[in-house]
C-alpha positions in Angstrom: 3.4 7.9 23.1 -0.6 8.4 22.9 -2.4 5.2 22.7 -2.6 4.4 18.8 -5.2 1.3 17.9 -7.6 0.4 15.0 -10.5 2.6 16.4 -7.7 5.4 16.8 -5.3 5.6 14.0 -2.2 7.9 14.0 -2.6 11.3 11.4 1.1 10.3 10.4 3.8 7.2 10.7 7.1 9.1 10.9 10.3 7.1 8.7 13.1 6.7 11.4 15.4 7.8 8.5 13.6 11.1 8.5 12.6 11.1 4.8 9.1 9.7 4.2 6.0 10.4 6.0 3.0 8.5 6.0 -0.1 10.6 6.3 -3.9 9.5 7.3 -5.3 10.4 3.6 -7.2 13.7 3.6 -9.2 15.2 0.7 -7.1 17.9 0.1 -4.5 15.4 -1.1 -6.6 14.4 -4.3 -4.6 17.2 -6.9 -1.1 15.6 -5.8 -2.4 12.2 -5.8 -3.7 12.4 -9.8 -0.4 14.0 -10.7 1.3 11.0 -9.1 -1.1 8.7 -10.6 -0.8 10.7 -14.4 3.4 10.2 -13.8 2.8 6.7 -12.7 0.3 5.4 -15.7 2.5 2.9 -17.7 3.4 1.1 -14.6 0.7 1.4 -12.8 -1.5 -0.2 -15.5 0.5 -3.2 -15.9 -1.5 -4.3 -12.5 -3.7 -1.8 -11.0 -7.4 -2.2 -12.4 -8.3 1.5 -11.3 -5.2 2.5 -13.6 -7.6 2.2 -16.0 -10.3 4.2 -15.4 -10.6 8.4 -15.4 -8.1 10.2 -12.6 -9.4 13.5 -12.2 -9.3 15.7 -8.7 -12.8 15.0 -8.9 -12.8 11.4 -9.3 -9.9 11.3 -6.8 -11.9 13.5 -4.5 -15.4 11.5 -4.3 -13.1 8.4 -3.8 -11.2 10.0 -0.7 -14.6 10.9 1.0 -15.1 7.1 1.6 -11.4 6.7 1.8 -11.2 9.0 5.0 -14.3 7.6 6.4 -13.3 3.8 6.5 -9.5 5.0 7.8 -11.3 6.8 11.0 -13.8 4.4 11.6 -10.8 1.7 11.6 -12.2 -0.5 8.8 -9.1 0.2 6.3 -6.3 2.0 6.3 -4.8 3.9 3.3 -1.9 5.5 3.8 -0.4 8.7 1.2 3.7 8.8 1.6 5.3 12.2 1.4 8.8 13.6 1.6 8.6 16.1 4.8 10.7 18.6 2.7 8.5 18.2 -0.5 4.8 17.5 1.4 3.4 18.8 -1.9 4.5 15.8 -3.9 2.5 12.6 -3.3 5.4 10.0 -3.9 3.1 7.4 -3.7 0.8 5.3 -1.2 1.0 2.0 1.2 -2.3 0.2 2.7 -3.3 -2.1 5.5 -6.4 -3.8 4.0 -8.9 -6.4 5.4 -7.6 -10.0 4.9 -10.1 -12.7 4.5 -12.4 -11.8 7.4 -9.8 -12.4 9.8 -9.7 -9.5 12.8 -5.9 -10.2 13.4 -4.7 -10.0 9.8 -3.9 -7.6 7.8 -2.6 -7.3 3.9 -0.6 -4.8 3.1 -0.3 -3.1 -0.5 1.8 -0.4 -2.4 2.6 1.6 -4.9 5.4 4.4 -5.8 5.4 7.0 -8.6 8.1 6.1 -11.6 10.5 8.9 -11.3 11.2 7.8 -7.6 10.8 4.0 -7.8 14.2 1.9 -7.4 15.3 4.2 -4.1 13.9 1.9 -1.9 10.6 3.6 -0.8 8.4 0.6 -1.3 10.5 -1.2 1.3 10.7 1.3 3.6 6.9 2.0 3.0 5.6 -1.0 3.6 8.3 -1.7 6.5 6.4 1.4 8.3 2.9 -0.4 8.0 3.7 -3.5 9.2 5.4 -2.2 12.1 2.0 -0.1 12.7 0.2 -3.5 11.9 2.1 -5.7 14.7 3.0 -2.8 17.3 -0.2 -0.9 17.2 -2.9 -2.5 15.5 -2.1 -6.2 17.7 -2.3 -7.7 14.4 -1.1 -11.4 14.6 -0.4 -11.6 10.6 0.4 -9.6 8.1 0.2 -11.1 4.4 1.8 -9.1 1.0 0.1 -10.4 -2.1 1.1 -9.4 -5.5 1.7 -10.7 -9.5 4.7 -13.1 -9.8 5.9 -11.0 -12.6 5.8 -7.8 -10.5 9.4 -8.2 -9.9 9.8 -4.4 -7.8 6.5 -5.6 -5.6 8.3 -9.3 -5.1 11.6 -7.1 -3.8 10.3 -5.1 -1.8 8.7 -7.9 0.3 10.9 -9.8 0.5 13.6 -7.0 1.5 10.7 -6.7 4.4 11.1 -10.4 5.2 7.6 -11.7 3.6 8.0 -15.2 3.4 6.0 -17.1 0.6 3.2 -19.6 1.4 1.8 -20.3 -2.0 0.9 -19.2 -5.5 -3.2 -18.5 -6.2 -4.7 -19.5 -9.9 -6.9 -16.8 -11.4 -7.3 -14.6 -7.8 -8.1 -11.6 -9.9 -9.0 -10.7 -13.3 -7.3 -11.2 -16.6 -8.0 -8.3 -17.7 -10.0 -7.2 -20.9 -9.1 -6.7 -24.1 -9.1 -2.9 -23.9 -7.3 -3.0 -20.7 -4.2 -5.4 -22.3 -3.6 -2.7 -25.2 -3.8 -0.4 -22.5 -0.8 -1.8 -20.9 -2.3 -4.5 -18.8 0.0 -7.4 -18.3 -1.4 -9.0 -15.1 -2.4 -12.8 -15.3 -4.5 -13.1 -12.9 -2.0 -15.2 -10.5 -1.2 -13.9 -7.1 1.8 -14.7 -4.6 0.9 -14.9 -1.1 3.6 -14.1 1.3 3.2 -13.1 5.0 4.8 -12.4 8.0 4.0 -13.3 11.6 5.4 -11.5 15.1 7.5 -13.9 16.0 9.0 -14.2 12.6 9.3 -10.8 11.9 12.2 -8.5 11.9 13.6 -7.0 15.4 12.1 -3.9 14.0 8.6 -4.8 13.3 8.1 -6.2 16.3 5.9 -5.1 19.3 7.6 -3.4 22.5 
């Protein structure tokens, strides 16, 4: 296998179960990205600030130019899942984000459009990227932070084997007025979970 590392990240993570693909994000992805996003809306603005603002191609495309640039230059990685039979349909997208300054972590995040949630993508999404995180990237910890009432987000970590460490008051934002009768029903609470190498899954694990 070519040497894969932060300062050389793969063009694709490959699903052992052959049916999603994780793909270095690319420009050309911003129309299938917006239509995943426009499918995804009611969900996706119960928690997702940017849910809330315009998603256009050419919103979506100014966004992936810095996107792409911080992914090659190994500073963050976001990821767009596919199905390789359908690679036209964006079913959604998993990241490995800077956590808290620390070179060894990583945090990973997710999202899947509505009319393919509850098939167990997330899992398997995020599964992919921490394997990539600990096998690859050297990474010594791993955390999964998300809304206690987000119950599919809380699933799918813990399906992965996240383990909690402890509940955070008022990490993010409220949310405004406009954006709670927009959908908004974030309170500002995060779960921190994480995982470690040695407490990770056989198949996350290095080697």
């Amino acid at each position: 296998m070519p040497a894969i590392h932060r300062s050389r990240p793969p063009s694709r993570v490959l699903d052992p179960e052959g049916s999603l693909t994780l793909l270095a994000p690319q420009v050309a992805h911003a129309p299938a990205l917006v239509e995943a996003i426009h499918a995804s809306l009611p969900a996706l603005r119960g928690y997702m600030p940017w849910a809330h603002l315009p998603q256009t191609p050419d919103t979506q495309y100014e966004r992936l130019v810095g996107v792409c640039a911080e992914y090659w230059r190994g500073d963050n990685f976001h990821f767009h899942l596919v199905d390789p039979a359908r690679p036209d349909v964006m079913l959604g997208c998993v990241g490995l984000h800077p956590a808290g300054g620390h070179r060894g972590a990583l945090e990973v995040g997710y999202w899947i459009r509505s009319d393919r949630a509850g098939h167990g993508l997330a899992t398997r999404a995020a599964r992919l990227a921490t394997w990539l995180a600990f096998a690859r990237f050297g990474c010594v910890r791993v955390q999964c932070v998300y809304e206690p009432t987000n119950a599919a987000s809380a699933r799918a970590a813990e399906k992965v084997g996240f383990e909690r460490e402890a509940i955070l008051k008022g990490l993010n934002s409220a949310g405004t007025d406009a954006m709670r009768a927009n959908g908004w029903t974030s309170t500002g609470d995060d779960w921190v979970t994480s995982l470690a190498p040695e407490r990770s899954p056989p198949g996350l694990r290095a080697g």
